[in-house]
C-alpha positions as CSV (number, residue, x, y, z in Angstrom):
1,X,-47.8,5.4,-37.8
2,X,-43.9,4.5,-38.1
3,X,-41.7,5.6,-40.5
4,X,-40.1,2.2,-40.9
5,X,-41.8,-0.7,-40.1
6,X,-40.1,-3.4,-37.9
7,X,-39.7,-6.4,-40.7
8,X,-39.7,-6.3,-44.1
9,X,-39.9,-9.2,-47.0
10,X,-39.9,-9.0,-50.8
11,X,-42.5,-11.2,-52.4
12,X,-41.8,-10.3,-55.6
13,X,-41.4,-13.5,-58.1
14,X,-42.4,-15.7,-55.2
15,X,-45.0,-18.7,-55.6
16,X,-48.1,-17.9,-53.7
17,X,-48.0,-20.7,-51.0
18,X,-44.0,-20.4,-50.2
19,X,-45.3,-16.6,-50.1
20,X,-47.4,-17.2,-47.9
21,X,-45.8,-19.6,-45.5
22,X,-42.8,-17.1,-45.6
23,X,-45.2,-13.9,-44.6
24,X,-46.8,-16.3,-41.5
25,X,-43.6,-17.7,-40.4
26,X,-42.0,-13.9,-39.6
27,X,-45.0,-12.9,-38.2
28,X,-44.8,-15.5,-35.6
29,X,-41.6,-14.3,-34.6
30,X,-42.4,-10.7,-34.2
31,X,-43.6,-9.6,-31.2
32,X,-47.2,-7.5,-30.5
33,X,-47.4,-3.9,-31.9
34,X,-44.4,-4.6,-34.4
35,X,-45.0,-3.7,-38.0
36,X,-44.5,-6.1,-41.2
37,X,-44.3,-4.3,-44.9
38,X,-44.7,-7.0,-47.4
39,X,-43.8,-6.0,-51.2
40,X,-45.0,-8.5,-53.7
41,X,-47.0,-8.5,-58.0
42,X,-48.8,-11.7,-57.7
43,X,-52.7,-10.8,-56.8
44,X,-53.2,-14.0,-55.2
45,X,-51.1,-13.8,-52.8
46,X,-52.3,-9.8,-52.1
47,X,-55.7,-11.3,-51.8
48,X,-54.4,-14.7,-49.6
49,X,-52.5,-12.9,-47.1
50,X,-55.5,-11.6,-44.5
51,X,-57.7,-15.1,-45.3
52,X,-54.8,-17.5,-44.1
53,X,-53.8,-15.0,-40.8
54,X,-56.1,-16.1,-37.3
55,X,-58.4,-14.2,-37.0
56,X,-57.8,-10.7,-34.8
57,X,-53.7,-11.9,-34.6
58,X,-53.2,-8.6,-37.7
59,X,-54.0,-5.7,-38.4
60,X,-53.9,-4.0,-41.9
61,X,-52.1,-0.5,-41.4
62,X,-51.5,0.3,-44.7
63,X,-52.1,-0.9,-48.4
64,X,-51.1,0.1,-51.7
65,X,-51.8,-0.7,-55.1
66,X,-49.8,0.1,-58.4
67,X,-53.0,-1.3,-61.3
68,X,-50.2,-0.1,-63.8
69,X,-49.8,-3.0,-65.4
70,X,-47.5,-4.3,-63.4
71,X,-49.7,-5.3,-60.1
72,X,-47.2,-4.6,-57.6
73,X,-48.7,-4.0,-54.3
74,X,-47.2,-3.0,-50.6
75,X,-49.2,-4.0,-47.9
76,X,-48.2,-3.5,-44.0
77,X,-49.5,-5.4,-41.2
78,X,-49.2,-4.8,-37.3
79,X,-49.3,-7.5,-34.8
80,X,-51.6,-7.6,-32.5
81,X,-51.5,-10.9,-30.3
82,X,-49.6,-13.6,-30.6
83,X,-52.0,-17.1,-31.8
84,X,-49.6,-19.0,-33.2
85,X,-48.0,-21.6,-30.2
């Protein structure tokens, strides 16, 4: 696994859906086998992120959870063919 991942955004305080379209939107600009690490608290969009990807255009490299109260999770993704047009 990299050290670094190739993109990075900060969910953190970020509506679900603009979450969302912001996490789909870089990841049809990166290219195949580059490397996404999202940051973000809100569950829903922890949970949202795989269900709204195409199926087989991600794959989940890494995930973790702080249940500390404070829900913030970091979740990395690597592309894996492009879907999107």
């Amino acid at each position: 696994m990299k050290s670094k991942a190739d993109q990075f955004i900060d969910c953190r305080g970020t509506l679900t859906p603009i979450a969302l379209l912001k996490i789909t939107h870089i990841l049809r600009e990166m290219e195949i086998e580059e490397e996404l690490e999202i940051i973000g608290r809100d569950p829903d969009t922890r949970a949202k992120i795989l269900k709204v990807l195409p199926p087989s255009s991600c794959e989940l490299v890494e995930m973790e959870s702080n249940d500390g109260g404070g829900q913030l999770f970091r979740m990395r993704l690597k592309k894996v063919q492009h879907i999107w047009p």
